[in-house]
N, C-alpha and C positions, 0 to 999 in steps of 0.2 A: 696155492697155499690155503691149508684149509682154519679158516680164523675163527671157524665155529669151534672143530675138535681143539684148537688150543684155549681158548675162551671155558668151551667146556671143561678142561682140564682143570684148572686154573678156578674156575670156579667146586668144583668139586674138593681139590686139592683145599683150598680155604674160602669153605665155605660162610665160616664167620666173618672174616675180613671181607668176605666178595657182600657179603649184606650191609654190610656198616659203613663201605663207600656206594656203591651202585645203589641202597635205600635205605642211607642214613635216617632221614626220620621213620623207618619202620624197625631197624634194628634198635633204638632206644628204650623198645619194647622188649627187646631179648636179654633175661637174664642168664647171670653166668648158670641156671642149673637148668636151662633151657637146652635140650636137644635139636641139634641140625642134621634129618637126615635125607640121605641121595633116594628117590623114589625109582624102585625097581623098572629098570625099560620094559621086563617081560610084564609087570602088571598094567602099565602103561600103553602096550601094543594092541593088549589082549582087550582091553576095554575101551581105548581107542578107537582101535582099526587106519584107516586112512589119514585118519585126524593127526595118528600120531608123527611125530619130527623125532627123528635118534638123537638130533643134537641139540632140541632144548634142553635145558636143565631145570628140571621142580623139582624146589626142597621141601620138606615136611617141618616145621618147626612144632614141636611138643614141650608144655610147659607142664611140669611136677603137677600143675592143678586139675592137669586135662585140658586143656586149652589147645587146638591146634589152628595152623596156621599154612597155607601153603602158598609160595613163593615161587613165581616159576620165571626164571630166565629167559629171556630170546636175544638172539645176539643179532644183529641186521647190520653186516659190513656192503649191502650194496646199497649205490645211491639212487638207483632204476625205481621210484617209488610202488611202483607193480610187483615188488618181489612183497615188501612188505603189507600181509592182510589186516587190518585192524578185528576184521569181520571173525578172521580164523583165532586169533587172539582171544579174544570174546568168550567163542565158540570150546574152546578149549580152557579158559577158565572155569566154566558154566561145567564141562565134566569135571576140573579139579574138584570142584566144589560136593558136586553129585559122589565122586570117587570116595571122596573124604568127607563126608556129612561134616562140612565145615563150610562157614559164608567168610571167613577172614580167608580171602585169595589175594596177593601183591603181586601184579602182572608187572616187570621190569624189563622195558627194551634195550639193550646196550647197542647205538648206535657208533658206528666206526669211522664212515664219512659223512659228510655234508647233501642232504637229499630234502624233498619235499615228501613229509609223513600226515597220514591223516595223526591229530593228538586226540579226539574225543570220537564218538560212535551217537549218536541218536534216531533211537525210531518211537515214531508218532506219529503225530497227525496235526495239522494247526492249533489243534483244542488241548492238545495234551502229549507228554513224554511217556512214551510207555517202556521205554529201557536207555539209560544213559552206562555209557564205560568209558574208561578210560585207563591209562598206565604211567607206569613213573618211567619218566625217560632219562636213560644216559646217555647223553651223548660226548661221549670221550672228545671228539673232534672239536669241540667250541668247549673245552675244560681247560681252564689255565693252567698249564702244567706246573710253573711257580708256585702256585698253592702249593702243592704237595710235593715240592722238592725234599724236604726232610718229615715228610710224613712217616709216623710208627708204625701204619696200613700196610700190609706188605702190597696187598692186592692195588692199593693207589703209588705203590714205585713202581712195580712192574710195569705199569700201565701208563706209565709217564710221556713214552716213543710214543702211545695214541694219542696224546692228547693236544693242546695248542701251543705252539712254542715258536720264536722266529728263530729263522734260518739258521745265524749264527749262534743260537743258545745248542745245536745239536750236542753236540761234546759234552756241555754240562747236565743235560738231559739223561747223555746215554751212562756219564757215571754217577748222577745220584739214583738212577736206577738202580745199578752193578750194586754201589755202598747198600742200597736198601736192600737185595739181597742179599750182601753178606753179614751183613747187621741182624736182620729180623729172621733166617731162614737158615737153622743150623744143622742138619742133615745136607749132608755132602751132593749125594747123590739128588736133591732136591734141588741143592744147589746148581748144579749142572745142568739141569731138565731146563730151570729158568734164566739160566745165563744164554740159553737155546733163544727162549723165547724171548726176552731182550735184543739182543742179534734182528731175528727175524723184523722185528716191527722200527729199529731203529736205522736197520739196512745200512751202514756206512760203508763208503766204498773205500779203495785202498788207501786211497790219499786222507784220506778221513780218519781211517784206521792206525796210520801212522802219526800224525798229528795226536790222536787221542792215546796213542800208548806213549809220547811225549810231553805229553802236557798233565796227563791224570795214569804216571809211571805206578803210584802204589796201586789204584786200581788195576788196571792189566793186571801188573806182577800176580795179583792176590789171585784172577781169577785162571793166570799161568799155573800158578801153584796146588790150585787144586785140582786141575787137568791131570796135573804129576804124581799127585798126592793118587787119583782115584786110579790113577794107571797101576802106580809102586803098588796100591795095595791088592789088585788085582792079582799083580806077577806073584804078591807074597802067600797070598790063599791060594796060589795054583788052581786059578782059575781063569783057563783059556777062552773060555765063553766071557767072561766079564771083561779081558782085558780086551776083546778082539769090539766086543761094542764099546767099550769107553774109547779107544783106538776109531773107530766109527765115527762115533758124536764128534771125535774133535777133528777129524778131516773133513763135515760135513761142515763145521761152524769157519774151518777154514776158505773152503771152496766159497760160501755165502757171502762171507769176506770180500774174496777178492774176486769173484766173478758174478757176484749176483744172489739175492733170494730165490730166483727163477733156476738156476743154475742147479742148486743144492737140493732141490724137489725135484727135478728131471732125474739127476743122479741118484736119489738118496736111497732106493732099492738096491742100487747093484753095491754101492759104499754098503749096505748092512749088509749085505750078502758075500761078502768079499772073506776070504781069509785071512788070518794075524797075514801075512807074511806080503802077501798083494797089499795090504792096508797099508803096512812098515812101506815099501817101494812109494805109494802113492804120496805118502808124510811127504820123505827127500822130495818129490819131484816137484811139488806145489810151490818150493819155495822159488824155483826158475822157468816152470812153467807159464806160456806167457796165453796159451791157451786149452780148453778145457780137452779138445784133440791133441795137445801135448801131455796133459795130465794121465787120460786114461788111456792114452795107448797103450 
């Protein structure tokens, strides 16, 4: 599972919202005639080189006055404290900065598990600091997810499955997620992307699954309904390419279900590669299939 590319997503997708939870006290500074934009990976590579990561995200914030501002995302899902550099963090703000003849840089870690991080950077000498850094850290994994059970953020529901919650709040977690997508996020096709990414993080297994389409019946229903809804309109534009992927996404959200996240990633090339008609077969069989050699044979 790659938690960067959906993190990435997600944060590009709403990038307003991804500022005002992940660095709330920096976004108090962003008005609404403030521009948020996605910084080109090719000017990024090219000036880079080595240094560059495809799947950090830096935004550019531009204010009507001229003012800019660059914002750069890192996402750090392992707890291996050697993955994450403080040094290269740094290092890479320091060209933000250069790129953009700008000194307003907001370096934000979004961490995902529980790890030992360096939090500051100093070099010196006993006499003196001659460089201090540091960054604003999210760490999803020790965020009360209760806070923001009816948060307005889209970016703080979605995000609800990462954050801290005991065992048995699962179910209420995974539908005030769902509600805060179909509340705040009114593009269908949007809808479904993150109804994806809900799933993935909140992983329920069968028994799980069945329990919460009994206990939170209007949720399921709503987001049954829009399965149907994107399929009907697919059939009705006469478009076989749309309905053969939306037919996809919702056998892949199926399989995740009941056999696993690990499951739905191994498979998920040959499921989008499949035709309407293999997909149609594979629907029926999921529902008696007790294993993934009975599904795709």
């Amino acid at each position: 599972m790659s938690h960067d590319q959906n993190y990435k997503n997600l944060i590009l997708d709403y990038p307003h919202e991804a500022i005002g939870f992940f660095a709330a006290a920096e976004a108090q500074a962003i008005d609404a005639g403030a521009r948020i934009l996605p910084v080109r990976e090719e000017q990024l590579n090219e000036r880079l080189g080595e240094r560059f990561r495809e799947l950090d995200v830096p935004l550019l914030v531009e204010w009507s006055d001229g003012r800019r501002s660059a914002l750069l995302f890192v996402l750090e899902e392992e707890t291996d404290p050697k993955r994450f550099s403080i040094h290269r963090l740094a290092h890479y703000c320091l060209d933000l900065s250069e790129l953009f003849e700008t000194e307003r840089v907001v370096p934000v870690v979004i961490f995902l598990h529980q790890g030992t991080y360096a939090e500051r950077l100093r070099l010196g000498s006993e006499h003196r600091d001659y460089l201090r850094f540091s960054y604003l850290s999210a760490a999803l994994f020790a965020t009360p997810a209760r806070q923001y059970l009816n948060s307005h953020n889209i970016v703080a529901r979605l995000t609800l499955p990462c954050m801290a919650y005991a065992p048995e709040d699962k179910l209420e977690i995974y539908a005030a997620a769902t509600r805060g997508l179909m509340e705040l996020e009114p593009d269908p096709e949007r809808r479904l992307k993150y109804a994806d990414f809900i799933d993935i993080y909140t992983a329920l297994d069968d028994n799980e699954l069945k329990r919460y389409q009994q206990q939170y019946a209007q949720e399921a229903e709503a987001m049954t309904a829009l399965s149907a809804r994107m399929r009907e309109e697919g059939f009705q534009q006469g478009m076989q390419q749309g309905m053969q992927q939306g037919e996809a996404e919702l056998l892949l959200r199926q399989v995740r279900r009941k056999f696993g996240p690990q499951a739905a990633e191994q498979h998920r090339e040959r499921v989008r590669q499949a035709d309407l008609v293999t997909l149609e077969r594979w629907s029926e069989r999921i529902l008696s299939a007790a294993t993934l050699d009975e599904l795709f044979d």
